[in-house]
C-alpha positions as CSV (number, residue, x, y, z in Angstrom):
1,X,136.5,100.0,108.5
2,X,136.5,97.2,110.6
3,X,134.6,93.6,109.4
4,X,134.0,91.0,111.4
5,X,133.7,88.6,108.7
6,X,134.7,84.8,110.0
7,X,137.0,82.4,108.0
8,X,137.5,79.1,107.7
9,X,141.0,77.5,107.8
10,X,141.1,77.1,104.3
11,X,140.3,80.7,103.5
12,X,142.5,81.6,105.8
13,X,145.3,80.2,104.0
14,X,144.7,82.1,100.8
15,X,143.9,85.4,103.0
16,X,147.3,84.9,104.1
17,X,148.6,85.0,100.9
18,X,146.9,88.2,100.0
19,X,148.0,90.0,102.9
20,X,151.4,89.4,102.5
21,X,151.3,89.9,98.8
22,X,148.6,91.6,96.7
23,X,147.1,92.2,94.5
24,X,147.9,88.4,93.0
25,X,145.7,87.0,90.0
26,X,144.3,83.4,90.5
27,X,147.7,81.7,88.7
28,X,149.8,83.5,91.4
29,X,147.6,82.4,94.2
30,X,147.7,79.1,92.9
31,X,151.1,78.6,92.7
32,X,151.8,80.3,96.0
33,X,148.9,77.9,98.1
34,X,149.9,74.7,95.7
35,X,152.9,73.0,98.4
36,X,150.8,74.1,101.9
37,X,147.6,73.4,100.1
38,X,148.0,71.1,96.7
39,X,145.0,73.2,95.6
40,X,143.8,73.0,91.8
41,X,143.1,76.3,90.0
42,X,139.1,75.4,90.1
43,X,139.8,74.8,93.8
44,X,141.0,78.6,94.6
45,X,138.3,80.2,91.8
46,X,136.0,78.5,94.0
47,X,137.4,79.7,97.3
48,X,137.8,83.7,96.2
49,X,134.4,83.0,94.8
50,X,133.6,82.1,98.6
51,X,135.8,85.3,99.8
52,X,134.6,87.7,97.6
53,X,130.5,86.8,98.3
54,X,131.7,87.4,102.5
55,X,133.3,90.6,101.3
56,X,136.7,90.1,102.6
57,X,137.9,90.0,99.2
58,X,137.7,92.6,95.8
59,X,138.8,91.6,91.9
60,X,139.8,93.9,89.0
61,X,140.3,93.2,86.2
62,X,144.2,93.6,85.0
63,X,145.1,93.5,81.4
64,X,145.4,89.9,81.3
65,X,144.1,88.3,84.2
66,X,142.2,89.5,87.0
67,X,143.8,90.9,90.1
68,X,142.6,90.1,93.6
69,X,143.2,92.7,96.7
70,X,142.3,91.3,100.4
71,X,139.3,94.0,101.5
72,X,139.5,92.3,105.2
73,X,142.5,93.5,107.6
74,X,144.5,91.1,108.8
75,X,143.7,92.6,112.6
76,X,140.0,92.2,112.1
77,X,139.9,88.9,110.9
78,X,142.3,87.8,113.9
79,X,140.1,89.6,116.6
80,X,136.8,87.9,115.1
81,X,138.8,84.5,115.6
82,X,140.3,85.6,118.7
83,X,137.1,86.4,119.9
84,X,135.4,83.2,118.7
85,X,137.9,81.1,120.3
86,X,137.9,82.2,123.6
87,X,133.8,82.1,123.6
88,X,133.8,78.7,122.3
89,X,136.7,77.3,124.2
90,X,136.5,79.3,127.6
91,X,133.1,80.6,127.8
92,X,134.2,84.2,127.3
93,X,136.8,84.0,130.4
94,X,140.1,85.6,129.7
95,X,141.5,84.6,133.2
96,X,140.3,81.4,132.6
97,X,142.3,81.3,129.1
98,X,145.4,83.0,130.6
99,X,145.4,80.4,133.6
100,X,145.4,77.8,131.2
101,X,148.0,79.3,128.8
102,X,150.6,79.4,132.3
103,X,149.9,76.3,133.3
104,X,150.2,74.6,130.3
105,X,153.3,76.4,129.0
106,X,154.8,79.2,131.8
107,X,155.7,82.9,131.0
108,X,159.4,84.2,129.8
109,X,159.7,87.1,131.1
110,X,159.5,88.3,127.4
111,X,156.0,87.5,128.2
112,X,155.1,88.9,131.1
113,X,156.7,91.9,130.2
114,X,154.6,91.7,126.9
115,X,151.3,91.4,128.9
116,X,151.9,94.1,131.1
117,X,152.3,96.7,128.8
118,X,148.9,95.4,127.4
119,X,147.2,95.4,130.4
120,X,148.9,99.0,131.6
121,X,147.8,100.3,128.3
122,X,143.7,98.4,128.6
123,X,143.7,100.4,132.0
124,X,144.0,103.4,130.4
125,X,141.1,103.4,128.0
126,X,138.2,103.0,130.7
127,X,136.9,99.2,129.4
């Protein structure tokens, strides 16, 4: 089911976390966010406490400890923020992000040959 559910960079980071591992109880997530972060345990029961009231996380509770699993997908949450960005920053233009992105920076042919598959397979789909 797709969310669109937005995040802030800190969430992000422990989102991260959860997609890549998960579930993962509040010591784990610590541990794991402590060197990008230097977050306190009261800092990341605050932060799922912030996660789980938007929905994009779910806890259980484990035989010891309870056990957090991300309820958000990873591709939702990077649409929402895709789409945000390029409403905030361009005004909604894609042209007008992609001519920025090639001025600023060119295309390998990696990506060119990256962006025509995905506009070959847009055309397809009648949008």
């Amino acid at each position: 089911m797709e969310k669109t559910i937005g995040l802030s960079d800190s969430e992000w980071k422990l989102m991260n976390r959860l997609w890549e591992h998960n579930p993962m109880t509040i010591a784990e997530l610590t541990a794991a966010a402590r060197t990008e972060t230097g977050w306190s345990k009261n800092t990341v029961i605050t932060m799922l406490s912030r996660l789980e009231a938007k929905g994009a996380v779910r806890c259980e509770q484990g035989e010891r400890a309870k056990r957090y699993y991300p309820v958000l997908e990873r591709k939702d949450a990077a649409r929402k923020e895709t789409e945000d960005f390029l409403g905030k920053v361009y005004g909604g233009s894609l042209g007008l992000m992609m001519s920025a992105l090639v001025e600023s920076r060119g295309l390998s042919r990696s990506d060119i040959a990256e962006l025509s598959a995905i506009l070959e397979k847009a055309g397809g789909n009648g949008k």
